[in-house]
C-alpha positions in Angstrom: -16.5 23.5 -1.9 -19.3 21.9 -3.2 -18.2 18.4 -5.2 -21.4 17.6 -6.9 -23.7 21.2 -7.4 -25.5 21.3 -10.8 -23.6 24.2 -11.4 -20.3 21.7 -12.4 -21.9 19.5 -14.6 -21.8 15.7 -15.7 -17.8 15.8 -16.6 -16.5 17.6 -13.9 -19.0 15.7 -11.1 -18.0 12.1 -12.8 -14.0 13.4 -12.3 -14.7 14.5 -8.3 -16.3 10.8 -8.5 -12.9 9.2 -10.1 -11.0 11.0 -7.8 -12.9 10.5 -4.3 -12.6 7.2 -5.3 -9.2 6.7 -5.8 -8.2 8.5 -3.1 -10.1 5.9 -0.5 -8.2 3.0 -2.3 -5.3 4.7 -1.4 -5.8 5.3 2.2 -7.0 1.5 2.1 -3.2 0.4 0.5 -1.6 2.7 3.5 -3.6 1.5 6.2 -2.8 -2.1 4.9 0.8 -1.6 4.2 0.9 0.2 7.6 -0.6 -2.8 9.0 1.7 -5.3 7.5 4.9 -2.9 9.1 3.4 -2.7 12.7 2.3 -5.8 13.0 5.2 -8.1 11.5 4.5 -12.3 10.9 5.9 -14.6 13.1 9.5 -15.5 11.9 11.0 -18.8 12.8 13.8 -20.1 14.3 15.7 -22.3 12.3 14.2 -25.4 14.3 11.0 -23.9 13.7 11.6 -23.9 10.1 13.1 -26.9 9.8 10.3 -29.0 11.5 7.5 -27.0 9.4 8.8 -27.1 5.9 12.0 -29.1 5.6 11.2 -32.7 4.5 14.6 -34.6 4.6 13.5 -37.2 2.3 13.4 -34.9 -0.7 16.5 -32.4 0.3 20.1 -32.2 2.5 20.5 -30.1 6.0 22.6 -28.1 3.4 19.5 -27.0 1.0 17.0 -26.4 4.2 19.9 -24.4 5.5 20.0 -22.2 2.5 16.1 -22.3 1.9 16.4 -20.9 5.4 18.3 -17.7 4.2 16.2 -17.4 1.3 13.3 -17.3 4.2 15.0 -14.5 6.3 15.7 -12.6 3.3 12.7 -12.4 2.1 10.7 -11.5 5.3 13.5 -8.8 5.0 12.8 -7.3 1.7 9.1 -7.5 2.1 8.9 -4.3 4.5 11.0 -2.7 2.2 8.1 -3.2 -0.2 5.3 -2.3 2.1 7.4 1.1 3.1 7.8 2.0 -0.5 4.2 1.3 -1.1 3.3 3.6 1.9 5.4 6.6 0.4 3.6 5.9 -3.5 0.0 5.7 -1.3 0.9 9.0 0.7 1.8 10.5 -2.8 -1.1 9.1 -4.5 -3.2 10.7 -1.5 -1.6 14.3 -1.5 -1.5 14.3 -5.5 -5.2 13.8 -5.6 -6.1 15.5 -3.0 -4.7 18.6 -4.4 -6.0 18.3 -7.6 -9.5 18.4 -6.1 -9.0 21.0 -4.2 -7.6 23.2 -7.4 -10.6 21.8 -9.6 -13.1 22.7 -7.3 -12.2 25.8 -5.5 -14.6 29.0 -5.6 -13.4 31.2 -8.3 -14.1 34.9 -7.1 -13.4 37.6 -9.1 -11.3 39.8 -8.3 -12.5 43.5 -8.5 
């Protein structure tokens, strides 16, 4: 399978181009969303948090409390993103990939 031969011309060549493309920028989301999975951020303890970000001159133990939760459920929902971005990347991937593969395959006639 030959991607660029004379033989496919400037159309067909320019949508290999597209494609190759797009498929690297989606193995770069996956490897980055994988990242992001494997290696999680550091989540605080609720000391931790309070020292770094609460500032008890503008807001009550009560609203760092629930600024906390807000904290933890975010961290939470955020792999849910990055795993959902890994299964549209792995589609994105196997969708393109197969629609090179069907553009360019050797057409033999059959006798």
């Amino acid at each position: 399978m030959n991607l660029f031969s004379k033989d496919k011309g400037i159309v067909l060549s320019t949508l290999n181009a597209i494609l190759i493309i797009w498929i690297i920028v989606a193995i770069v989301v996956n490897v980055s969303n994988l990242t992001n999975i494997l290696i999680k951020d550091y989540q605080y303890t609720y000391e931790e948090y309070r020292l770094v970000t609460c500032d008890f001159e503008y807001q009550t133990e009560a609203d760092c409390k629930n600024n906390y939760t807000i904290y933890n459920l975010d961290k939470k929902t955020q792999n849910v993103y990055y795993k959902r971005d890994i299964i549209v990347s792995l589609a994105n991937v196997i969708l393109v990939s197969g629609v090179i593969i069907y553009l360019n395959k050797d057409k033999k006639l059959k006798k």
